[in-house]
Structures are given as C-alpha cells and as structure tokens.
FIKE-552274 format. One record per atom (N, C-alpha, C, CB): x, y, z. Coordinates in steps of 0.1 Angstrom, whole numbers, plus 5000, padded with zeros to 4 digits. Glycine has a CB too. Layout:
<atoms>
XYZ
...
</atoms>
This chain:
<atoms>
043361315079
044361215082
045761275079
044261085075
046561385090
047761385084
048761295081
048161455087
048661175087
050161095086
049560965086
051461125100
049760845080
049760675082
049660635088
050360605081
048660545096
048460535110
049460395109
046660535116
049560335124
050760255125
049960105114
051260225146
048560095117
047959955107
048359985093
046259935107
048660095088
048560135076
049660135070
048160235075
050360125077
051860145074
052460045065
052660145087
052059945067
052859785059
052059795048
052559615068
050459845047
050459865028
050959995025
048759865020
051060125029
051360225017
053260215022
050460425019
053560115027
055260125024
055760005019
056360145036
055959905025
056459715019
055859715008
055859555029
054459715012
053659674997
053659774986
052059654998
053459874987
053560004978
055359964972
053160194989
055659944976
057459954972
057459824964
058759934988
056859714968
056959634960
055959584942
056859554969
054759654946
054259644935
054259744926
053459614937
055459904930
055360044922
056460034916
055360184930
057759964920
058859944912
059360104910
058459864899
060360164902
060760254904
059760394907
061560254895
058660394904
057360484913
057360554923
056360424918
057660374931
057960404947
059060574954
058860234952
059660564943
060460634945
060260794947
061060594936
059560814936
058260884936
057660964943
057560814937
056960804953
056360874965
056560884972
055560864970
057860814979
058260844988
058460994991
059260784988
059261054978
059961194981
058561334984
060961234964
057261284981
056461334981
056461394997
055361254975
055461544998
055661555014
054461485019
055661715019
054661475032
053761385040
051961375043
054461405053
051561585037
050661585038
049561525024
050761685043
050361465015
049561395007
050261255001
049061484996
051061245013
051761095007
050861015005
052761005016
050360985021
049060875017
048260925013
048360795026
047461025005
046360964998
047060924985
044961064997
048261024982
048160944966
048860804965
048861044953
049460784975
050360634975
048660494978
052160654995
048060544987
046660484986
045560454972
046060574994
045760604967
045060594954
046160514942
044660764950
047160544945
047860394933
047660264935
049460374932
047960254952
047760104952
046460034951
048260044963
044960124952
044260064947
043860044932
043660074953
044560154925
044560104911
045260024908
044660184902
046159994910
047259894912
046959774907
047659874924
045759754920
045059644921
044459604909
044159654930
043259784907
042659694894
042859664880
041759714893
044559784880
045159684870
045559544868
045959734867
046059534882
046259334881
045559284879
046359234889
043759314880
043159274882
042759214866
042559334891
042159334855
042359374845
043459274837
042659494848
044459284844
045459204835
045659044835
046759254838
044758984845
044658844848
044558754834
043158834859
045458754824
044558714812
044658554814
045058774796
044558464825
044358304828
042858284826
044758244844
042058454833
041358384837
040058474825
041458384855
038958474826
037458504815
037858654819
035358434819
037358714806
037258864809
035758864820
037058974792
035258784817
033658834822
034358824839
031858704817
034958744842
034758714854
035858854859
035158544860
036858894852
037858994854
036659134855
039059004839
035759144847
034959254842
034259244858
033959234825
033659154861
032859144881
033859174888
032358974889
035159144884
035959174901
036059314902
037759114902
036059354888
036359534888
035159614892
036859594872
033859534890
033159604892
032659594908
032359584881
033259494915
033059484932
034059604934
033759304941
035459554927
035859664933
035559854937
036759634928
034859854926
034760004920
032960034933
034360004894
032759924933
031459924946
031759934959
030659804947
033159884960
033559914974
034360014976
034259824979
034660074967
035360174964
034560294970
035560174948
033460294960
032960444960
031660444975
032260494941
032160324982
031060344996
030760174999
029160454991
029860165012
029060075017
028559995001
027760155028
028659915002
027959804994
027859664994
028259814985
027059564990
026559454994
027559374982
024759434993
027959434974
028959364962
030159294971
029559494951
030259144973
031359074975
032559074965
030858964978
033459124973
034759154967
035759044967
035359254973
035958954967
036658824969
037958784957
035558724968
038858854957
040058814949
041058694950
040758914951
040158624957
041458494958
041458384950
041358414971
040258414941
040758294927
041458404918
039058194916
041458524916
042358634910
043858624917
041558794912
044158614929
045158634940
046158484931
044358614961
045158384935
045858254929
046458234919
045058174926
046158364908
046658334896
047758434888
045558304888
048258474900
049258594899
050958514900
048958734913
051358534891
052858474888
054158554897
053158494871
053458714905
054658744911
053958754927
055258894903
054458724938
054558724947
053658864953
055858704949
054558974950
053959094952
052359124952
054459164944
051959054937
050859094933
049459054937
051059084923
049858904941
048958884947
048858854964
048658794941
049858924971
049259004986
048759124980
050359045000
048859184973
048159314969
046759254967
048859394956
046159194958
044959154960
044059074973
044959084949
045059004982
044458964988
044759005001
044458884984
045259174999
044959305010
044459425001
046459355020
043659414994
042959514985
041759544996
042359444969
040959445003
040359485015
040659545023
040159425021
042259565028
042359655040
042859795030
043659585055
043059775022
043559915014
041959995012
044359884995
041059945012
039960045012
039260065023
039060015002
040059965036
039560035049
040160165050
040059955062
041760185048
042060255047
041560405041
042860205045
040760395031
040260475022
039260555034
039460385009
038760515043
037560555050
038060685063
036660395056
039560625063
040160735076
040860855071
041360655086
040360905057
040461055049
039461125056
040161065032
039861275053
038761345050
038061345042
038761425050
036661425042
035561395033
036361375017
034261535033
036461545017
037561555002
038361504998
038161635000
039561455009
040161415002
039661204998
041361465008
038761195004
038161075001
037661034987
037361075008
036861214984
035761224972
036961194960
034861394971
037861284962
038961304951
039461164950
040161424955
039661064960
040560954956
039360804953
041860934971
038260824956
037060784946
036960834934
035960814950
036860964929
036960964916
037960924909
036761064913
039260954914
040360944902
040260764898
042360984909
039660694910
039560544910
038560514898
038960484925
037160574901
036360534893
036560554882
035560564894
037260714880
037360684861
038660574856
037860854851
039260564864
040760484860
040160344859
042160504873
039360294868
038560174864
037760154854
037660144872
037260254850
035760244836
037460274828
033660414833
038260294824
039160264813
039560164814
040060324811
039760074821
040059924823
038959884821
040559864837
037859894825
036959844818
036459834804
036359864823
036759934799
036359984784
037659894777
036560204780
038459904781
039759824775
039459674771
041059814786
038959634785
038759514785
037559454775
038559494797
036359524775
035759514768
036159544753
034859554773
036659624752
036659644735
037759574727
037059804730
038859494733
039659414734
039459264731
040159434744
038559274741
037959094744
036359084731
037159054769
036159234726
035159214715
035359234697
034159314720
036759204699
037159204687
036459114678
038459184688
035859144666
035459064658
035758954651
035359104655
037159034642
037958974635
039658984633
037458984625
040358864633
042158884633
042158874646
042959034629
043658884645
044558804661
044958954672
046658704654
044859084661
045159194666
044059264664
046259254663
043359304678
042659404676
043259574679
041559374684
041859654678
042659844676
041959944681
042759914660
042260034687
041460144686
041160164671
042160274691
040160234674
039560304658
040260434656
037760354657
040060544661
040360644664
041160734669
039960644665
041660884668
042460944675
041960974694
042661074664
040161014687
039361034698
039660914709
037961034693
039760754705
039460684712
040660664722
038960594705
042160664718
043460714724
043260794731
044360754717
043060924730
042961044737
041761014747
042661174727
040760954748
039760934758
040260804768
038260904749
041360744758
041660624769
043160684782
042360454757
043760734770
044960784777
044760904792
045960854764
043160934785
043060994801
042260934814
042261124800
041360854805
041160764819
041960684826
040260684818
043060604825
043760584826
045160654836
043560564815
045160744828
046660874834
046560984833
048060874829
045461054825
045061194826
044461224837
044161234816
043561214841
042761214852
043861174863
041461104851
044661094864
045661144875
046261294880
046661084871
046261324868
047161504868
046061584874
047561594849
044961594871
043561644881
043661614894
042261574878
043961484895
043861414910
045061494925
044361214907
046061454914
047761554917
047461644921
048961604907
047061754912
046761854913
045661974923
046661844904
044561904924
043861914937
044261874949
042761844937
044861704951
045561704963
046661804967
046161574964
047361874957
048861954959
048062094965
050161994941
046762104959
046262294958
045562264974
044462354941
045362204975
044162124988
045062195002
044261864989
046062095002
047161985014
048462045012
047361785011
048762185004
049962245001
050362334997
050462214998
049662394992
049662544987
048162584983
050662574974
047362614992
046162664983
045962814984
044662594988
046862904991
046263034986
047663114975
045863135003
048263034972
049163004959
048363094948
049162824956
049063174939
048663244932
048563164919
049363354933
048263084917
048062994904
046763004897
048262844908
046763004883
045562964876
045062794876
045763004861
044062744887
043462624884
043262584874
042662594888
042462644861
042062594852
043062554844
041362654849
044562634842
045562614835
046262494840
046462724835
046362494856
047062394861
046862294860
047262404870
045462204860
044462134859
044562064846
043362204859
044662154837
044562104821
046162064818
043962244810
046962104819
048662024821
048661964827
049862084824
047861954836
048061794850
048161664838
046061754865
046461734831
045761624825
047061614813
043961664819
047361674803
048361614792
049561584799
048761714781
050261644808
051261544822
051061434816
050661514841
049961374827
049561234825
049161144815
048761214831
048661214803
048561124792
049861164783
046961144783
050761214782
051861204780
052661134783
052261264781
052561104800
053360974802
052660814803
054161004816
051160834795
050960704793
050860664776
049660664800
051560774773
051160764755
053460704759
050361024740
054060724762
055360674764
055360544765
055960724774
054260474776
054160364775
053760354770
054060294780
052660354758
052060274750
052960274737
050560324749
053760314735
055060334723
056260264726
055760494721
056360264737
056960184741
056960044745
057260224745
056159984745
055459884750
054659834737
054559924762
054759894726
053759834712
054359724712
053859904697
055559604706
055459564704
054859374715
056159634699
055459414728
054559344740
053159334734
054459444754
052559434734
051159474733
049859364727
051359594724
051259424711
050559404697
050359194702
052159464677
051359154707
051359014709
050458974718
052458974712
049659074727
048859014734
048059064727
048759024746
047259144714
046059094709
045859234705
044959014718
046559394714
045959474714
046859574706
045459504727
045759694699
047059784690
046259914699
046959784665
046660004700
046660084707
046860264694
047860034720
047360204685
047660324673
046260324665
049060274660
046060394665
044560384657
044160344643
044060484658
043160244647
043360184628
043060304618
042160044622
042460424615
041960474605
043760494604
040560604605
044160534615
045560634610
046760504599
046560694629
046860364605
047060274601
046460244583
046660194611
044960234584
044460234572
045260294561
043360304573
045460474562
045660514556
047260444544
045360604564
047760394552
048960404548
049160224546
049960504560
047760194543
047760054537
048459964549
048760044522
048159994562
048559834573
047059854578
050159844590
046959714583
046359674595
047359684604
045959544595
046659644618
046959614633
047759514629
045759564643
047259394624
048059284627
049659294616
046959134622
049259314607
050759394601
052259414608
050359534599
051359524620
052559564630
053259434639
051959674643
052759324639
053859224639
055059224630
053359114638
055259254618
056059234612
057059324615
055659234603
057959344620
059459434622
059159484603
061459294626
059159414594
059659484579
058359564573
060259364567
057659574581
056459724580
056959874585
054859694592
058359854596
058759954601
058260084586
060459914607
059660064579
059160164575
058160234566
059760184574
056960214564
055560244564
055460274576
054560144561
055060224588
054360264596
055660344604
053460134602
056860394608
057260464609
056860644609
057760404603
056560664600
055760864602
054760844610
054960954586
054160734611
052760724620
052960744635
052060574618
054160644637
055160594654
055260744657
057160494653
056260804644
057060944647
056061034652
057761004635
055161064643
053661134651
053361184662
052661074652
053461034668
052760984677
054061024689
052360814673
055261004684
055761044696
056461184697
056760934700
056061294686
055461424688
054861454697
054661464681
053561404697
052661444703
053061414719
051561384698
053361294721
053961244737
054961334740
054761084738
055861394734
056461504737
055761634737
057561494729
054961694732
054261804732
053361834745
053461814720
053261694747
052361684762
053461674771
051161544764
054261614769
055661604786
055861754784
057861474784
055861854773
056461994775
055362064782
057062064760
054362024778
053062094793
053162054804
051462064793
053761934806
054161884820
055661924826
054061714818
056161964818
057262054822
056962244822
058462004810
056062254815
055562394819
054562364835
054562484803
054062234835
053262244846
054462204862
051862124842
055562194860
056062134872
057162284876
056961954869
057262354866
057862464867
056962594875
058162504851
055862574868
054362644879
054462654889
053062594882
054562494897
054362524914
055462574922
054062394922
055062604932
055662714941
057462644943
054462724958
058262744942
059262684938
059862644956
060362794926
059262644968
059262604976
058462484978
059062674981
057762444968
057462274973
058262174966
055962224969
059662204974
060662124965
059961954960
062262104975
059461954971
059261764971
058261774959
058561664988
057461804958
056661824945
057161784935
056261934941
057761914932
058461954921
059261834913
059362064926
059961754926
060961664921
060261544919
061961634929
059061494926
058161404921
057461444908
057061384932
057561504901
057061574891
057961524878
057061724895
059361594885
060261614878
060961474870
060961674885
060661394882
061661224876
060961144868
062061104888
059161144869
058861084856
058961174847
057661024854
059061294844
059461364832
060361334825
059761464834
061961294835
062761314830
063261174823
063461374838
062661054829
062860944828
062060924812
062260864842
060560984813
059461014801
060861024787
058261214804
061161154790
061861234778
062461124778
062561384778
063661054784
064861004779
064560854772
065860994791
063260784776
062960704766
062560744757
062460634768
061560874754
061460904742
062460934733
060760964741
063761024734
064860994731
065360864722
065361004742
065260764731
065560644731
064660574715
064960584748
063560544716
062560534710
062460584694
061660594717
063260674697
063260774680
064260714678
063460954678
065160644680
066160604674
066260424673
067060664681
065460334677
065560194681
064560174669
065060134698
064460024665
063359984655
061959944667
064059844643
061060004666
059859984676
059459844667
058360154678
059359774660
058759664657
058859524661
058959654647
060459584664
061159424671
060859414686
063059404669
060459274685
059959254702
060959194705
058559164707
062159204704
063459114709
064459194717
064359064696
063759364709
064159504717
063759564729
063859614709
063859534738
063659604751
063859724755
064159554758
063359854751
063759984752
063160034764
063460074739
064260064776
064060104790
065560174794
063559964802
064960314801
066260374807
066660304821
066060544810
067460274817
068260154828
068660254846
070260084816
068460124857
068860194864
069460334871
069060154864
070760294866
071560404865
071460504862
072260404859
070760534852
070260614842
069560714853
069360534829
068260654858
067460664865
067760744876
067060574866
068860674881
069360734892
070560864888
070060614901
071160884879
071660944875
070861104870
072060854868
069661084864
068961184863
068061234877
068161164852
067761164881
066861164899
068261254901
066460954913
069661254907
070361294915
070861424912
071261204917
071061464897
071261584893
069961674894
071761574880
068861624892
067361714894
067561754911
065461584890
068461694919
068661734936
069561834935
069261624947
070661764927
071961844928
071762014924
073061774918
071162064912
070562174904
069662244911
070062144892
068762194922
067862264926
068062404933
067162174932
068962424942
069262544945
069762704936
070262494953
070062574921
070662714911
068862674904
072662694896
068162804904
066462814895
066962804885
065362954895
067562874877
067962864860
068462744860
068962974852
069262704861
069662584862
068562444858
070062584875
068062434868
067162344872
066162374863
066762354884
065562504859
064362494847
065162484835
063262624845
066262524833
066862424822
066762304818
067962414824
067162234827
066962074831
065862014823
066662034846
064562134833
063362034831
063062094817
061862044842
062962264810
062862244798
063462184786
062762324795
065062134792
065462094777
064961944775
067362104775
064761874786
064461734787
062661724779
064561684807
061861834783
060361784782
060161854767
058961844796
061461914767
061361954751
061761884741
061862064748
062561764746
063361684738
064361784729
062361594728
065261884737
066061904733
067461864735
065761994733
</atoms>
C-alpha cells in the first residue's frame, strides 16, 4: 500500500488529528511511504487506550473489549467487537467516533503488505497485553487507595510495552519503506528505538504522577519508596516532596539517559531522511524541555500543571527546520537538548 486510499483517508487524517493532539504533527511530517502504517498503528492503539481508560465502566468488561480487540487485530476471528456501550461513555467527542470506527481502522489494517501488516500486529499486541497487565494489576490491588509497581523490573517491562516496542516498530518500518540498504547496525538501532520510547513514556509517567497517584495508580516503585520510609499513598501529600525527592530525581536521570540514546538514535539515520529525522526530533525536544521543566517544579502538587506550552512547541519544531541545512548545527540541537544540557 503506498499511499491512503481515498476510504481511508477521513480516519488516518480528521480522526488521527483529532484524537493525537500535538502527535499529529508528528505524522504528518513523516514521508508518505510509512505514514499510514504508523499513523494506522497509533490510532488503533489509541483506541485501546480509550478503551483501557474507560474507568465508568468494570475493568472486567474493559479487559473483554481489549481482548476482541487484540482478536481482530491479529486476523479473522469470531470475537465480537462492539464498542458502543464503551463509545457511550466517552466525555470527548473525538473519542468516541474513534471507537465507534475502530471497525473500519482494522479494515484498513488488511490493505498492507504481508510485513508490513505482521509488524503493525505485533507492535499492537504487545502495547495491548501492557494495558492489559495495567489493568489488571491496578484493579487487583489489595490494600489502600494507591496502588504500585513493586519493582524497577516491573517499570522497565511496562514502559516497553507500552512505548518501547514502538522504537522497534519505527525502526523496521524506516529500514523496510526507506532506507534498507543503509549502512546501519540493526541491532544498535533497534535497541535505542527501544530506550527512545521508554524514555518518552517514563516523561509521562513523572510528569503525570500527581494525576495518576489520584486515580489509584503509583507507577514509582514501592521497594524504591519503601526504602526511604513512604508508601504509594504518602505521595499524595505535596510535604513528602522532600523525602521522596532523590527518588523523582533518579528517576528523571534515567528518562534523560534514555532521550540521549534517542538522540544518538535520530542522529544515526541517514541524514537525507530529513522527514524522519524531524519526526524523531520533536518529541525529543519537547521530552527534554519538560524534563527541564520537572527538575525544577514541586512534582507533588496536583494544582501544578507542568506542560511545554504551545509556543514553546512550535518554537522548538521551527528551529529543528530552520538548522537543518547547517549538520553541526542541528546535532547540536539534538545533543544538547537529549542531554539536558
């Protein structure tokens, strides 16, 4: 499938624009020979994050929809998919025509090639069994109002199903549909896709703690918490900041140590796939500047809204265009930003 056929067109553009929010942006710039699959493969995750996030309605019945979905997903199956008591209970407009054209988004799925079909089934399936695992380990909390990861392992295994496994997905569609006799190491490229992507979901999850913590879930891991005498539920309190502070800071080390593999990984490709590059480049740059942001705000208070504003946005998107013709220049850009320098 090189290009969108004319039926196709009103979900990977109106709809994709409305439910990706600055993303969209994204993909647009992407080149044409893998717009649609990966603008395809978001919007049906899209989906089953809405889906996922329905909290009106029973996990169990959330936990069936995901699992129709993930059946229709990966082929022919007898699993009825039916999102319209899910569709009903979506508060934004957008979100629920997205569910209740999640059917023609996986017609769409069928007019790929083989590969690139296989590739946008997998990245689905695992990105689903992390919604699923979420859901379940969330909704099986024992005891208290906040539940937790346990573990460092358990973060690191979520953050890739989730958005690691995207950087894989990227990365095969780019080697596939745009440079494949490109002198690159896969295995290197592959493995920075993957910290890419859980770098820029470890941003949201720091950023987004205090949201979070109020809907039930802690995402920091309790042994690490333990140590330093909090619980989960604790982190409601703004005046735990500083205790749990070195833990935050850590944490957003590490999210930066992974955006700087994602900035050694966007520097890699061929410095002729501009459009890449710059899809690459703007959640990087957007990544770093909230983390920026973050090291300096109190993360406890949920009254704090910490987001690089419009402008901002557009302000870094336009100089990553403007610089591209000078190379030093431009890898300037991207190293001082993913280095948080």
């Amino acid at each position: 499938m090189g290009e969108t056929t004319p039926s196709a067109a009103p979900l990977l553009g109106r709809l994709l624009r409305d439910v990706s929010r600055s993303f969209y942006l994204t993909l647009r710039v992407l080149p044409a020979a893998i717009r649609p699959q990966i603008s395809l493969a978001y919007l049906l995750a899209r989906a089953a994050d809405t889906i996922a996030d329905t909290d009106l309605l029973p996990v169990e019945l959330r936990l069936n929809a995901l699992a129709a979905l993930r059946s229709r997903i990966l082929g022919p199956s007898p699993a009825v998919a039916d999102f319209g008591l899910l569709a009903a209970n979506q508060s934004a407009n957008a979100e629920q025509v997205l569910l209740e054209r999640t059917g023609e988004a996986i017609a769409v799925l069928e007019r790929f090639g083989d590969e690139d079909r296989r590739q946008i089934r997998r990245v689905l399936e695992i990105i689903i069994s992390g919604q699923e695992l979420d859901l379940r380990r969330f909704s099986g909390q024992p005891t208290g109002p906040v539940g937790a990861l346990r573990t460092e392992e358990e973060l690191n295994d979520y953050t890739y199903r989730v958005a690691g496994c995207v950087g894989e997905f990227w990365t095969r569609m780019c080697r596939k549909n745009l440079f494949p006799k490109a002198p690159l190491d896969d295995r290197w490229l592959e493995a920075n896709g993957v910290r890419f992507g859980q770098g820029l979901q470890l941003v949201n999850i720091l950023r987004d703690l205090p949201a979070d913590l109020r809907k039930g879930r802690c995402y920091i891991p309790e042994v690490m918490l333990a140590a330093v005498g909090l619980a989960p539920v604790d982190l409601l309190d703004p005046e735990n900041e500083p205790r749990f502070r070195p833990i935050y800071n850590g944490w957003l080390d590490r999210a930066q140590a992974n955006l700087t593999a994602g900035g050694e990984y966007t520097l890699a490709l061929p410095w002729s796939a501009v459009r890449v590059r710059l899809a690459c480049a703007w959640p990087l740059l957007i990544g770093a500047k909230t983390l920026e942001r973050l090291r300096r705000r109190r993360v406890l208070d949920a009254t704090q809204r910490i987001k690089v504003t419009r402008k901002e946005i557009r302000s870094l998107m336009l100089r990553s265009v403007y610089l591209y013709p000078w190379p030093s220049a431009w890898r300037r850009l991207i190293e001082e930003h993913s280095r948080g320098n």
